[in-house]
DSSP file (Angstrom, degrees, kcal/mol; ACC not computed):
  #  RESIDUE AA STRUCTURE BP1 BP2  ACC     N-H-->O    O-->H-N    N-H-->O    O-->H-N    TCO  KAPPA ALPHA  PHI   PSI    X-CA   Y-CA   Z-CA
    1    1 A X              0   0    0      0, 0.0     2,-0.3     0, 0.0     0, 0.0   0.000 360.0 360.0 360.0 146.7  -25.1  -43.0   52.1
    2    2 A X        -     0   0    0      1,-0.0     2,-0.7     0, 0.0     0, 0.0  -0.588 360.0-128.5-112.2 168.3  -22.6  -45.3   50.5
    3    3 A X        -     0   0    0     -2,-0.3     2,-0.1     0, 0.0    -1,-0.0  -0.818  10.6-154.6-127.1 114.0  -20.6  -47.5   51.8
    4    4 A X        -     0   0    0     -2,-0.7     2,-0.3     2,-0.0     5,-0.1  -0.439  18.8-134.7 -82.5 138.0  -16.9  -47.7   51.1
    5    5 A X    >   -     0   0    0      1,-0.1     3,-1.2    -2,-0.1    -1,-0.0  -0.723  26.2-113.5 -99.4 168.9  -15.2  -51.2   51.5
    6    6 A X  T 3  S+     0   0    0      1,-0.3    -1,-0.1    -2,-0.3    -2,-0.0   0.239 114.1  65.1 -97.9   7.7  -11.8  -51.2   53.5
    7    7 A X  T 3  S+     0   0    0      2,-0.1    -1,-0.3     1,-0.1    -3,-0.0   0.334 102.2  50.0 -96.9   0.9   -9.9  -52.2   50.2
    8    8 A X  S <  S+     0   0    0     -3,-1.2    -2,-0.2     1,-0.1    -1,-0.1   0.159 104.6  54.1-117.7  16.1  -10.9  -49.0   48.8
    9    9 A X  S    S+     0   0    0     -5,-0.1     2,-0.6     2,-0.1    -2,-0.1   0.299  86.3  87.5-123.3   7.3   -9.8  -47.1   51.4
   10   10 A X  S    S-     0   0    0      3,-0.0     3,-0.1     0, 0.0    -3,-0.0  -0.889  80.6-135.1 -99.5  93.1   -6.2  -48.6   51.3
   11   11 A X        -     0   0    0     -2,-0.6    -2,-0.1     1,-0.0    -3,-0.0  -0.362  27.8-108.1 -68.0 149.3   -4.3  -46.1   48.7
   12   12 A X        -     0   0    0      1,-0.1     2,-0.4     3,-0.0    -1,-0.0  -0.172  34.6-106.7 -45.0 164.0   -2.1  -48.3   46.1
   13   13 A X        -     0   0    0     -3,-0.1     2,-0.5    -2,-0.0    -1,-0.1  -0.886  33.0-118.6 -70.4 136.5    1.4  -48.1   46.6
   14   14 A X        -     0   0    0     -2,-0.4     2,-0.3    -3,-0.0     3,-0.0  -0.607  27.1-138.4 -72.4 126.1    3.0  -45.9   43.8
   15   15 A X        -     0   0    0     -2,-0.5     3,-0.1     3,-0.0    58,-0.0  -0.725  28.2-103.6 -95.5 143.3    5.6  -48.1   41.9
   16   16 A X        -     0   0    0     -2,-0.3     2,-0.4    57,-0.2    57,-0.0   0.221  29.9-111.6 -33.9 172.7    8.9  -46.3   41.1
   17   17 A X        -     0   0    0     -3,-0.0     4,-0.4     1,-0.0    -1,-0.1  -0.892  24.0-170.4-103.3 131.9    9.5  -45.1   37.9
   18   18 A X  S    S+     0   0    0     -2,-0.4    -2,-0.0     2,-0.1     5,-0.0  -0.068  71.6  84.5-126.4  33.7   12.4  -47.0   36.2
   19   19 A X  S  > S+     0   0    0      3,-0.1     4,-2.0     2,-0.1     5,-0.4   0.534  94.4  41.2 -96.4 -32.2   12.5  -44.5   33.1
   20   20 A X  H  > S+     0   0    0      2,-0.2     4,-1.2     1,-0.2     5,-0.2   0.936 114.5  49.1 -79.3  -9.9   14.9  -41.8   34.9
   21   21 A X  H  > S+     0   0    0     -4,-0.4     4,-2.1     2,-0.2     5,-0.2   0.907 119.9  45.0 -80.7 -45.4   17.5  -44.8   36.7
   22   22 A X  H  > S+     0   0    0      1,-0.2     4,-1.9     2,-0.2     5,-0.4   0.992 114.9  49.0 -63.7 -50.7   17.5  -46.4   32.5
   23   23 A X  H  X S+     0   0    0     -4,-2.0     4,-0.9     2,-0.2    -1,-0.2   0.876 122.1  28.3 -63.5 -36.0   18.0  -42.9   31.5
   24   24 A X  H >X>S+     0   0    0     -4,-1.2     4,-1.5    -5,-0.4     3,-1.4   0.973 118.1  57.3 -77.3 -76.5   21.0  -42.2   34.0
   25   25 A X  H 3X5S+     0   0    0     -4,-2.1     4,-2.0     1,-0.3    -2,-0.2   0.654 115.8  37.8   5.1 -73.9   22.3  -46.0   34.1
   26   26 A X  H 3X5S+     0   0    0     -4,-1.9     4,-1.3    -5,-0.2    -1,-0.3   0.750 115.6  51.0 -79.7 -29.8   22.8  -45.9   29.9
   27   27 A X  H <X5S+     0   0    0     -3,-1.4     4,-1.5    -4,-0.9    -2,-0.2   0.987 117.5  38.5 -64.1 -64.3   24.1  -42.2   29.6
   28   28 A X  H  X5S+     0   0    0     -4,-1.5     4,-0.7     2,-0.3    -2,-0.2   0.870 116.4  55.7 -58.1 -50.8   26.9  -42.7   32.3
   29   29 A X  H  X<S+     0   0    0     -4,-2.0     4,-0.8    -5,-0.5     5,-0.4   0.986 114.8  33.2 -49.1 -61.4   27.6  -46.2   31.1
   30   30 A X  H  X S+     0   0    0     -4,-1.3     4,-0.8     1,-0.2    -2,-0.3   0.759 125.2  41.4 -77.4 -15.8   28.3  -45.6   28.0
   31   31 A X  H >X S+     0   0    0     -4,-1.5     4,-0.8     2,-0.2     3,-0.8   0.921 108.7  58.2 -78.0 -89.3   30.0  -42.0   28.4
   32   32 A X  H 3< S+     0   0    0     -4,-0.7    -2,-0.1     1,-0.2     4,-0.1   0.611 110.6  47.5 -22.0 -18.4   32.1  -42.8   31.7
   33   33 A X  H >X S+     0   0    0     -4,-0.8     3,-3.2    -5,-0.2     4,-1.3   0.768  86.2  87.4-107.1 -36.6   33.9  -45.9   29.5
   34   34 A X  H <X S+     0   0    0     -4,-0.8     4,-2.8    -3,-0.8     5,-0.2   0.697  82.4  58.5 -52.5 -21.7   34.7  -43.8   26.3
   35   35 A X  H 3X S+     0   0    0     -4,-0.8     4,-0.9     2,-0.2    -1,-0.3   0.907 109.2  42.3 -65.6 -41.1   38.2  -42.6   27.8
   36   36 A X  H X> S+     0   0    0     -3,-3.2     4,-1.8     1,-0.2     3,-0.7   0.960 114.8  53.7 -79.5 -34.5   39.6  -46.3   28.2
   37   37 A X  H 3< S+     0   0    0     -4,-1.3    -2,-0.2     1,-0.2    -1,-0.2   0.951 118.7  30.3 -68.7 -40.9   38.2  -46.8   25.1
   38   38 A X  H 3< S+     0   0    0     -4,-2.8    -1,-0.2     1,-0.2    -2,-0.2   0.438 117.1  55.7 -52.4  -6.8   40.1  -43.8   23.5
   39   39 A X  H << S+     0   0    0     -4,-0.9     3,-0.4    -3,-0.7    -1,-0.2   0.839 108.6  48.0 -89.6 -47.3   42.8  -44.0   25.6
   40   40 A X  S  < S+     0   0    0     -4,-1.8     3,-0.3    -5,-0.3     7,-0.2   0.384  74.3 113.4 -84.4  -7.8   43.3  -48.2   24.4
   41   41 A X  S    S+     0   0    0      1,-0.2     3,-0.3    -5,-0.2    60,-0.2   0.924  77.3  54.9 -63.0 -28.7   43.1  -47.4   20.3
   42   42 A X  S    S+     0   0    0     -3,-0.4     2,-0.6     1,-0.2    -1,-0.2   0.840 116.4  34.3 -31.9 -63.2   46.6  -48.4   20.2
   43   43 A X  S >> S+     0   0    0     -3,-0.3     3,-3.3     1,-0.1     4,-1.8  -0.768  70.4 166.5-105.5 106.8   45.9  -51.6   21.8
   44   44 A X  T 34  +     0   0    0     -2,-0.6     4,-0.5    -3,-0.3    -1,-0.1   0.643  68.3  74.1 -93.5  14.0   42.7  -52.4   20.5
   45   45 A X  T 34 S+     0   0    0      1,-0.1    -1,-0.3     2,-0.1     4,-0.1   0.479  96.7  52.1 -83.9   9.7   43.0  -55.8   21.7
   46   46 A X  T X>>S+     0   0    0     -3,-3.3     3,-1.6    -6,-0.2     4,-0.6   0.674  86.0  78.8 -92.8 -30.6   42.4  -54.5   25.2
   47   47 A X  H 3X5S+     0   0    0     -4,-1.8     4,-4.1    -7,-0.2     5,-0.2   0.876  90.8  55.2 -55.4 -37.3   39.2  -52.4   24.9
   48   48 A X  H 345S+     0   0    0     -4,-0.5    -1,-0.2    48,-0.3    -2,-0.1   0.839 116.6  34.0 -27.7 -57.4   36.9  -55.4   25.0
   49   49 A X  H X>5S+     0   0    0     -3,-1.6     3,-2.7     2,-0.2     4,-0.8   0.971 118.1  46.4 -88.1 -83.9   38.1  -56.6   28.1
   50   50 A X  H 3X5S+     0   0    0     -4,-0.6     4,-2.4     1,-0.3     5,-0.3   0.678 108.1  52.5 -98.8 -17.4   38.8  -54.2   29.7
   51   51 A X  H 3<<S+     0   0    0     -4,-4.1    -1,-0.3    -5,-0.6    -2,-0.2   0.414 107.0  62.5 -84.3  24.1   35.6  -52.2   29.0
   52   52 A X  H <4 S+     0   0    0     -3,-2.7    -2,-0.2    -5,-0.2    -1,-0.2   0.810 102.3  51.6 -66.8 -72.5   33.9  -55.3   30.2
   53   53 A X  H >X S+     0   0    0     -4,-0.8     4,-2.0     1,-0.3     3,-1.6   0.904 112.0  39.5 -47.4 -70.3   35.5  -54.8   33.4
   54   54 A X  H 3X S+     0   0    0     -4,-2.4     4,-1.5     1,-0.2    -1,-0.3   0.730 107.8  65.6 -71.0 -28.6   34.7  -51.9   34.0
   55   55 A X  H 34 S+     0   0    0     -5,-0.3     4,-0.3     2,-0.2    -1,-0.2   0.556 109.2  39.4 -43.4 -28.1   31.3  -52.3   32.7
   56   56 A X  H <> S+     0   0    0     -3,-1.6     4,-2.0     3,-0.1    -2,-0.2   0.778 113.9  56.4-110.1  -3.2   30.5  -54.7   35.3
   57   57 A X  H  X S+     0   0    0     -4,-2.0     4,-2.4     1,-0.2    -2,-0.2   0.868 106.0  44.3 -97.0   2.6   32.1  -52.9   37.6
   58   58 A X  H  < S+     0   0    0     -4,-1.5    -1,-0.2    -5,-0.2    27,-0.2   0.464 112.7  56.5 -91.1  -9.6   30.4  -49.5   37.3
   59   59 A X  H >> S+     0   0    0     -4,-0.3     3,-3.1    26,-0.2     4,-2.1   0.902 108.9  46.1 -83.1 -50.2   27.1  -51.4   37.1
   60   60 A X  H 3X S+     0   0    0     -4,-2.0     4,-2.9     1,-0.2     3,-0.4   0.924 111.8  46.9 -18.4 -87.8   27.9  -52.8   40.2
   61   61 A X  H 3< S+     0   0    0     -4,-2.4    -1,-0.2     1,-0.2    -2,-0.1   0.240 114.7  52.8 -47.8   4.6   29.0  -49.6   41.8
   62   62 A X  H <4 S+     0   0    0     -3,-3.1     4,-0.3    -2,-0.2    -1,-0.2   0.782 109.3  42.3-103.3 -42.8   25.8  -47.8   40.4
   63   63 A X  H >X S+     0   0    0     -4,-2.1     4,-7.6    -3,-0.4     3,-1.2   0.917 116.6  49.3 -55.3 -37.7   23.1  -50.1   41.6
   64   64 A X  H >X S+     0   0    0     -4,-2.9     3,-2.1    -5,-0.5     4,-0.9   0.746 116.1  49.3 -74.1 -89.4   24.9  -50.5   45.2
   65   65 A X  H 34 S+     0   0    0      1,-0.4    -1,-0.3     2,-0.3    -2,-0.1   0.464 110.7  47.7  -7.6 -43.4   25.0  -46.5   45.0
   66   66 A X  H X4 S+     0   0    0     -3,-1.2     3,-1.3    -4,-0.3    -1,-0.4   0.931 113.3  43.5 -82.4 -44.2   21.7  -46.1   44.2
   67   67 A X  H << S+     0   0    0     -4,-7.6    -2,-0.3    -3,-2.1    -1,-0.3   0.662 115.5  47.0 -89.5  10.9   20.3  -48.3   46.7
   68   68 A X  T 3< S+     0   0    0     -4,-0.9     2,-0.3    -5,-0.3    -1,-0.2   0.335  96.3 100.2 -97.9   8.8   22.6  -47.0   49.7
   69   69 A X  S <  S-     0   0    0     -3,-1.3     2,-0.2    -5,-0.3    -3,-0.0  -0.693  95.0-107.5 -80.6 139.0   21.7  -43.5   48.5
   70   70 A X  S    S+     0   0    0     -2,-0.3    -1,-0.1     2,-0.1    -4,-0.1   0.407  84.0 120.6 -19.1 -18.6   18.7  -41.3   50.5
   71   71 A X        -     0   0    0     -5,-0.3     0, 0.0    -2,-0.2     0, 0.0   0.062  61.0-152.5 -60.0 176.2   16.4  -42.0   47.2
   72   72 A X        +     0   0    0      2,-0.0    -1,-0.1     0, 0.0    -2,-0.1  -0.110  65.1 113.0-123.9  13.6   13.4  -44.0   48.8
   73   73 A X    >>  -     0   0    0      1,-0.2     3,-0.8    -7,-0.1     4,-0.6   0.807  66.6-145.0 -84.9 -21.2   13.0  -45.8   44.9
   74   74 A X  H 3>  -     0   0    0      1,-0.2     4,-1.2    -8,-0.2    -1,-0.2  -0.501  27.1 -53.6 108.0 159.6   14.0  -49.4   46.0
   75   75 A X  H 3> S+     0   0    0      2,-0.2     4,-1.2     1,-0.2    -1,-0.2   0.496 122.3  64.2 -54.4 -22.8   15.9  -52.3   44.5
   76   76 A X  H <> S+     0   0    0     -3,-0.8     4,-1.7     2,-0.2    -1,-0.2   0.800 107.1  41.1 -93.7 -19.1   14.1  -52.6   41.5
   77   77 A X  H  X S+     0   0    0     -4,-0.6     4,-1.2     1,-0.2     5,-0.3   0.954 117.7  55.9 -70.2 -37.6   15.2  -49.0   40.0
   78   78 A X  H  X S+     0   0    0     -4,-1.2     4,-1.2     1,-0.2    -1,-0.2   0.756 104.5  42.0 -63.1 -30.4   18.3  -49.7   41.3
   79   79 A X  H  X>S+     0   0    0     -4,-1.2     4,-4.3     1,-0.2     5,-0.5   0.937 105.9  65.8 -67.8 -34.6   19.0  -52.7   39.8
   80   80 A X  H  X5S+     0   0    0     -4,-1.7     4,-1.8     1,-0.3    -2,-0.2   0.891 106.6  45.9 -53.7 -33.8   17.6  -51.3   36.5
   81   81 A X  H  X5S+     0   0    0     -4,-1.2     4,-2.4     1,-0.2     5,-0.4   0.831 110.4  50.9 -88.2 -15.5   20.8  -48.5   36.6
   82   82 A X  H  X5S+     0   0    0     -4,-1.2     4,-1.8    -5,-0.3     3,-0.5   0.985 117.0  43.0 -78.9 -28.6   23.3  -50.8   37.3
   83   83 A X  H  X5S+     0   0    0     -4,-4.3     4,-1.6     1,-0.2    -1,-0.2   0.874 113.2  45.9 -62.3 -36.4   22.0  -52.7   34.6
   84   84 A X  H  X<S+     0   0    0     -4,-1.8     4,-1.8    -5,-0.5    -1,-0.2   0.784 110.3  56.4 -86.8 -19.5   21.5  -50.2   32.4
   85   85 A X  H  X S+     0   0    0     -4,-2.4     4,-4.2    -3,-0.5     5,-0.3   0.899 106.7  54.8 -69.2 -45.5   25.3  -48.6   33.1
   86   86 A X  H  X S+     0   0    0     -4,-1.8     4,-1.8    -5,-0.4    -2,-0.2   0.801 103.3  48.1 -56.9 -30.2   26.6  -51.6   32.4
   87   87 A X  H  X S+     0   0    0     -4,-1.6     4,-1.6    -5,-0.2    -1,-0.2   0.950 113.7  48.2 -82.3 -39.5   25.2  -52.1   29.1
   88   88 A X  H >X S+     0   0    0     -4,-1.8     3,-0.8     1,-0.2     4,-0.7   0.991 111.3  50.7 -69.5 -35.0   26.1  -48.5   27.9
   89   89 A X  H 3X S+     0   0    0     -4,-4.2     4,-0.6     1,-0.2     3,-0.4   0.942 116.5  43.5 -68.0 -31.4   29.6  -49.0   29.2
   90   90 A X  H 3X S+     0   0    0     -4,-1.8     4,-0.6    -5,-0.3    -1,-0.2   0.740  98.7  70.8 -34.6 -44.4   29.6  -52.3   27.2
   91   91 A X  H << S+     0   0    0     -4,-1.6    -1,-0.2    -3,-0.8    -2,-0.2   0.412  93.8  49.0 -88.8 -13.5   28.0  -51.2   24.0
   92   92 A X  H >< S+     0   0    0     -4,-0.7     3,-0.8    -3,-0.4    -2,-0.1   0.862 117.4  46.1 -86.8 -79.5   30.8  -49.0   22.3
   93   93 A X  H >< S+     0   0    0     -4,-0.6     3,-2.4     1,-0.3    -2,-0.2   0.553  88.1  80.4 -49.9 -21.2   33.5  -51.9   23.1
   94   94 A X  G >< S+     0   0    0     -4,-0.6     3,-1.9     1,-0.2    -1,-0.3   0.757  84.6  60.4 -63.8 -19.5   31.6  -54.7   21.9
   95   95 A X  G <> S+     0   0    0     -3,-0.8     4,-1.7     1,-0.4     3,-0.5   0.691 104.0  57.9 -99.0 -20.2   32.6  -53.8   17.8
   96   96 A X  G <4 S+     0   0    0     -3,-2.4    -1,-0.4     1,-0.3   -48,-0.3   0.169  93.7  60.2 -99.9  43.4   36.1  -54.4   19.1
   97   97 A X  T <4 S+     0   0    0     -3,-1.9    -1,-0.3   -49,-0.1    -2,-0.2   0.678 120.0  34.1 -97.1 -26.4   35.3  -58.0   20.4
   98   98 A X  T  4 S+     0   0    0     -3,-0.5     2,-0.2     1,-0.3    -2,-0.2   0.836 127.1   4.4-158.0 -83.9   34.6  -58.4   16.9
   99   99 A X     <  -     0   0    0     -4,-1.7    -1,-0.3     2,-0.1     2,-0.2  -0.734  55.3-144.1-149.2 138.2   36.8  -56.4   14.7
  100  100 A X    >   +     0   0    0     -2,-0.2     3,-0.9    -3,-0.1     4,-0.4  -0.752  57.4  31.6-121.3 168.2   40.1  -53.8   14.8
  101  101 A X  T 3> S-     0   0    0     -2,-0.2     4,-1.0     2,-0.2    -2,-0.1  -0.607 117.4 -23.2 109.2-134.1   41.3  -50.8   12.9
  102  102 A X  H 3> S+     0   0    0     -2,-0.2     4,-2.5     2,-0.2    -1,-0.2   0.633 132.0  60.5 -79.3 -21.5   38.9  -48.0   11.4
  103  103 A X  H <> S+     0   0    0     -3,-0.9     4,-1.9     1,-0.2    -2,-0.2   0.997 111.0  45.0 -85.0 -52.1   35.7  -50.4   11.1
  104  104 A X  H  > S+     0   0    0     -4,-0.4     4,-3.0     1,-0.2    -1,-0.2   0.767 110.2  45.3 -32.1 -55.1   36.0  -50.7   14.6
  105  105 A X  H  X S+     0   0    0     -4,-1.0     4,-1.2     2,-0.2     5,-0.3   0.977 120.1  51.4 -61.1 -47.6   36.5  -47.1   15.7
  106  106 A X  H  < S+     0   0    0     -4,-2.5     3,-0.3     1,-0.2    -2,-0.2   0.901 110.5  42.1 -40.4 -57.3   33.4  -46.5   13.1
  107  107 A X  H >X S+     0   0    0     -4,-1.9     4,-2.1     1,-0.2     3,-2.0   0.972 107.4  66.1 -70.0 -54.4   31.1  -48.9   14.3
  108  108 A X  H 3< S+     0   0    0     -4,-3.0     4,-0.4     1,-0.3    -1,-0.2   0.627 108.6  34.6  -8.7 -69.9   32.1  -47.7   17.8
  109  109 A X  T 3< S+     0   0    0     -4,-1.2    -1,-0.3    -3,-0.3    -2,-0.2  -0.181 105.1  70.2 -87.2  16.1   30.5  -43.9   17.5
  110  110 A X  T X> S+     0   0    0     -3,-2.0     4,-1.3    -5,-0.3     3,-0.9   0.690 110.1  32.0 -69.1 -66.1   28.0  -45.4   15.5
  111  111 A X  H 3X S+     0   0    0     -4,-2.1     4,-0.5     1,-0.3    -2,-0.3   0.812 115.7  56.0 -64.8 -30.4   26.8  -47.0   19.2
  112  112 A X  H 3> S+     0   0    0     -4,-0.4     4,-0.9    -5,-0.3    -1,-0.3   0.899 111.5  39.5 -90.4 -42.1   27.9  -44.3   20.9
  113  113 A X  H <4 S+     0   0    0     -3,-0.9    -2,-0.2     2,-0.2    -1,-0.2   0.725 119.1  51.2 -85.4 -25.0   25.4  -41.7   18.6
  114  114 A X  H >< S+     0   0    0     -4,-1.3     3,-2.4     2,-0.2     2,-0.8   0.810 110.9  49.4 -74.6-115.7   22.3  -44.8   18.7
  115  115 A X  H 3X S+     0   0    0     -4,-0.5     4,-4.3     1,-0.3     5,-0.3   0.283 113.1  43.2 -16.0 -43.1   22.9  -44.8   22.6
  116  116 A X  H 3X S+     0   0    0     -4,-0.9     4,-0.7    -2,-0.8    -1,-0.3   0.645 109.8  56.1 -87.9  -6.5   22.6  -40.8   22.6
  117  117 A X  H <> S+     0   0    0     -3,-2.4     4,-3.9     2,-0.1     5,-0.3   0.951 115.6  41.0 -91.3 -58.6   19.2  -41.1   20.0
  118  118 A X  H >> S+     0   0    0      2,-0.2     4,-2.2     3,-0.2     3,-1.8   0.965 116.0  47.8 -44.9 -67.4   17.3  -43.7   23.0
  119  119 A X  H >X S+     0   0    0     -4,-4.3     4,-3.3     1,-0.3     3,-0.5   0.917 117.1  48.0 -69.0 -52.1   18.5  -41.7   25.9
  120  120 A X  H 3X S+     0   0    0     -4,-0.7     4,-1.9    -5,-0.3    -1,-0.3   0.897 114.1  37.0   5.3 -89.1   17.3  -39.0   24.0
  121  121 A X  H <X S+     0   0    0     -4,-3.9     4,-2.1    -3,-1.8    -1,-0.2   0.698 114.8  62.3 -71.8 -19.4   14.1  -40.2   23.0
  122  122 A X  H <X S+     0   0    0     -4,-2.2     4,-2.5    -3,-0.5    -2,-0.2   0.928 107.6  44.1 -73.2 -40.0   14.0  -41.7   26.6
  123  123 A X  H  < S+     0   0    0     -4,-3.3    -2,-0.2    -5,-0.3    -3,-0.2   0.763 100.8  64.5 -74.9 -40.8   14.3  -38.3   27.8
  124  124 A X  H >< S+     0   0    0     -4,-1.9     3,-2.8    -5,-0.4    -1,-0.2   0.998 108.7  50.7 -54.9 -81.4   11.6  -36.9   25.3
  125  125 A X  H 3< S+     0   0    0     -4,-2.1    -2,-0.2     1,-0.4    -1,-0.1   0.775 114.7  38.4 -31.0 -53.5    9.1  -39.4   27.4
  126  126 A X  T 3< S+     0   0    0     -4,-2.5    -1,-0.4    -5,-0.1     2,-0.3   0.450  96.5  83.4 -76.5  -8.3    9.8  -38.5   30.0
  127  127 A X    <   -     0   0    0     -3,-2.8    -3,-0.0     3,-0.3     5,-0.0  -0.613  48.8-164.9-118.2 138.3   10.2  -34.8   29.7
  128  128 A X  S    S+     0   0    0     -2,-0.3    -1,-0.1     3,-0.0     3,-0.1   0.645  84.4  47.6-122.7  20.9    6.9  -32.8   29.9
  129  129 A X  S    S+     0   0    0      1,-0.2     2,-0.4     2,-0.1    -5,-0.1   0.546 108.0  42.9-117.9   4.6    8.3  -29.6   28.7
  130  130 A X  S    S-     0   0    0     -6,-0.2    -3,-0.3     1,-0.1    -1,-0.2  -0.983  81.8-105.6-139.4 151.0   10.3  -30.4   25.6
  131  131 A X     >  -     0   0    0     -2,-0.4     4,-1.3     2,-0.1    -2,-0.1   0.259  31.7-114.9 -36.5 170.3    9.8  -32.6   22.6
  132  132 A X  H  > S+     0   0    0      1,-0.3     4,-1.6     2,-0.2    -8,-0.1   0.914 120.1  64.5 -91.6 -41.3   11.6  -35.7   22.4
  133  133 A X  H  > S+     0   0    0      2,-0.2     4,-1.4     3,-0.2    -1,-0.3   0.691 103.8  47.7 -23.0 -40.5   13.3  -34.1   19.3
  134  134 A X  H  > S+     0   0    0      1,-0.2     4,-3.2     2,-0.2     5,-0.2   0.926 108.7  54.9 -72.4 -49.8   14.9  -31.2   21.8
  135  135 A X  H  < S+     0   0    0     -4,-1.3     4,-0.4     2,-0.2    -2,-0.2   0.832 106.4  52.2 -48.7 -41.0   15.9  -34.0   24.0
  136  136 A X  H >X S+     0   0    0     -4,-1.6     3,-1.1   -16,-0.2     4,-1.0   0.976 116.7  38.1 -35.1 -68.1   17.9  -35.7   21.0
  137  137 A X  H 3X S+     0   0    0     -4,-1.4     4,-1.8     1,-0.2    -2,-0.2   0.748 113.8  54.0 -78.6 -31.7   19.7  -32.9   20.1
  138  138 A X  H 3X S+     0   0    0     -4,-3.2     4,-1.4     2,-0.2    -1,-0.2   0.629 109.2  44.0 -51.9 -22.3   20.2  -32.0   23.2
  139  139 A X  H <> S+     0   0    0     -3,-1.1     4,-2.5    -4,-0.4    -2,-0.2   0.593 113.4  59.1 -98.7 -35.5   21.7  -35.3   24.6
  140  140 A X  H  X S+     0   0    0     -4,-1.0     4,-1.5     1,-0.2    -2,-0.2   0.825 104.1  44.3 -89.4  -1.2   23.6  -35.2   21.4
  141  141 A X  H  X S+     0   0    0     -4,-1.8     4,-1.3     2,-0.1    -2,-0.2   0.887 119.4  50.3 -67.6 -47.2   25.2  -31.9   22.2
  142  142 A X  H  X S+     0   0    0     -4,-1.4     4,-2.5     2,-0.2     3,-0.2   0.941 107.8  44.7 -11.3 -79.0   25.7  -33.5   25.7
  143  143 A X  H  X S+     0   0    0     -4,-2.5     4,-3.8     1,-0.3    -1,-0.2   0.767 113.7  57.5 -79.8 -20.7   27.3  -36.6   24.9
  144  144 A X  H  X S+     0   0    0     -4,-1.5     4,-1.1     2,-0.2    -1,-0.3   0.681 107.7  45.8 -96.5  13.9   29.7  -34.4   22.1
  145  145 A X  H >X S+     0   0    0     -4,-1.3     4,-1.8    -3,-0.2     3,-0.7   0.948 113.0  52.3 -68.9 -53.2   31.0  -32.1   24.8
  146  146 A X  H >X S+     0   0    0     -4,-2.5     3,-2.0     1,-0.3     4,-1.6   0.954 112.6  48.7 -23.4 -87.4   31.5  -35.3   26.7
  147  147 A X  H 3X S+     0   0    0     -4,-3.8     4,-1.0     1,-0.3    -1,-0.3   0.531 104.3  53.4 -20.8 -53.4   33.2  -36.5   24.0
  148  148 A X  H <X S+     0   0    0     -4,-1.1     4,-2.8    -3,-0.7    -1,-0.3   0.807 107.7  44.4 -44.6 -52.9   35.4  -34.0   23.3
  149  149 A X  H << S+     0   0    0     -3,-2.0     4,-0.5    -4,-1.8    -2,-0.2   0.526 110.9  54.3 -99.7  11.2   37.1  -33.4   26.5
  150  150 A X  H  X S+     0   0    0     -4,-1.6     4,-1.8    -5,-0.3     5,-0.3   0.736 109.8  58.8 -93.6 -39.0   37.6  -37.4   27.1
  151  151 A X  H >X S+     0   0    0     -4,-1.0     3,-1.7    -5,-0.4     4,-1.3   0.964 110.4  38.8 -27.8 -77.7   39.2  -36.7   23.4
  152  152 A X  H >X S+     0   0    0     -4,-2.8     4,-2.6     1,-0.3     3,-0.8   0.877 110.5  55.3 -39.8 -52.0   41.6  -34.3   24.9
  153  153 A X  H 3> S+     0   0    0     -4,-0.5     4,-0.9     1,-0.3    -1,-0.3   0.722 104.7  52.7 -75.4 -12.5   42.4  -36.0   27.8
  154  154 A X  H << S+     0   0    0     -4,-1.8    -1,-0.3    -3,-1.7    -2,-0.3   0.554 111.3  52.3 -96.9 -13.2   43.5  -39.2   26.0
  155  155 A X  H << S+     0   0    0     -4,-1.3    -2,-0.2    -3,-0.8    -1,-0.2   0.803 111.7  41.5 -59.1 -43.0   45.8  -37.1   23.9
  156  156 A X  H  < S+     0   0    0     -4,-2.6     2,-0.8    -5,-0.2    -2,-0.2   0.903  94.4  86.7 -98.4 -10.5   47.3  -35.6   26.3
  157  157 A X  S  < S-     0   0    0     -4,-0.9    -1,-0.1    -5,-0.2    -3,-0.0  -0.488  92.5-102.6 -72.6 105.2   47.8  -38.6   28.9
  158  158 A X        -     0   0    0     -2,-0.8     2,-0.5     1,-0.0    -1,-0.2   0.317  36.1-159.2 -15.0 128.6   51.0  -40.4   28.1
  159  159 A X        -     0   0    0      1,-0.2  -119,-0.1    -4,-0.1    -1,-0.0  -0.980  12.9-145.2-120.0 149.9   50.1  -43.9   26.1
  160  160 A X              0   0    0     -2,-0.5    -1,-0.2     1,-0.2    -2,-0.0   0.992 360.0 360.0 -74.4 -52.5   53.1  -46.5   26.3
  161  161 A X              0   0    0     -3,-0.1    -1,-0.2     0, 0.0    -3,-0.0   0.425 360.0 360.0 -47.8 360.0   52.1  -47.6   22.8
């Protein structure tokens, strides 16, 4: 007969997972923002700032979400989507920090199609019934539907410019 010591009878805790909060966090960031940024090309000395703004405040408003929501995952996942919304909603504006015109819109959906290749590939990790290849393409079919009807909607919404 063996004898068990009382630290081996004490299960670990499981720590959260902080791939699906990074996965939500960076899709949504960067997604949620593209309308002011398409909406602003007119003045493209706004998008910066103001997808800044709204970058920190949708990280904000994602962690606090997350952690007043029923999940049981904690502060550290949570912080990890506000963090992680805030950088996607950041990362398409930054090119116009930087730069105006066409190299700007370019560079823009350059970040915007990189963003959609990680979450992607994030998704692929994570996923244990399709390749991380289905998950690409899949995220990029996503992110241009997305795309599309934030297209539309900044067409059809008056712009003073």
């Amino acid at each position: 007969m063996s004898i068990k010591s009382p630290e081996a009878a004490v299960p670990e805790p499981e720590r959260p997972s902080l791939l699906r909060p990074a996965i939500f966090g960076l899709a949504d960031g960067c997604m949620s923002l593209l309308g002011v940024i398409l909406y602003l090309l007119h003045h493209q000395e706004l998008i910066f700032p103001a997808a800044l703004m709204g970058g920190i405040s949708a990280a904000v408003s994602m962690a606090g979400g997350e952690w007043m929501s029923d999940s049981d995952n904690g502060f550290l996942p949570s912080a990890v989507m506000g963090l992680a919304t805030g950088t996607g909603a950041i990362l398409p504006a930054i090119p116009f920090a930087f730069v105006r015109g066409s190299v700007a819109v370019l560079a823009s959906v350059l970040i915007c199609a990189l963003v959609a290749v990680v979450v992607g590939a994030m998704r692929g990790r994570a996923s244990r019934k399709h390749s991380a290849g289905f998950q690409i393409a899949v995220t990029f079919a996503l992110f241009g539907v997305i795309f599309a009807v934030v297209l539309v909607c900044s067409l059809i919404v008056p712009n003073p410019g």
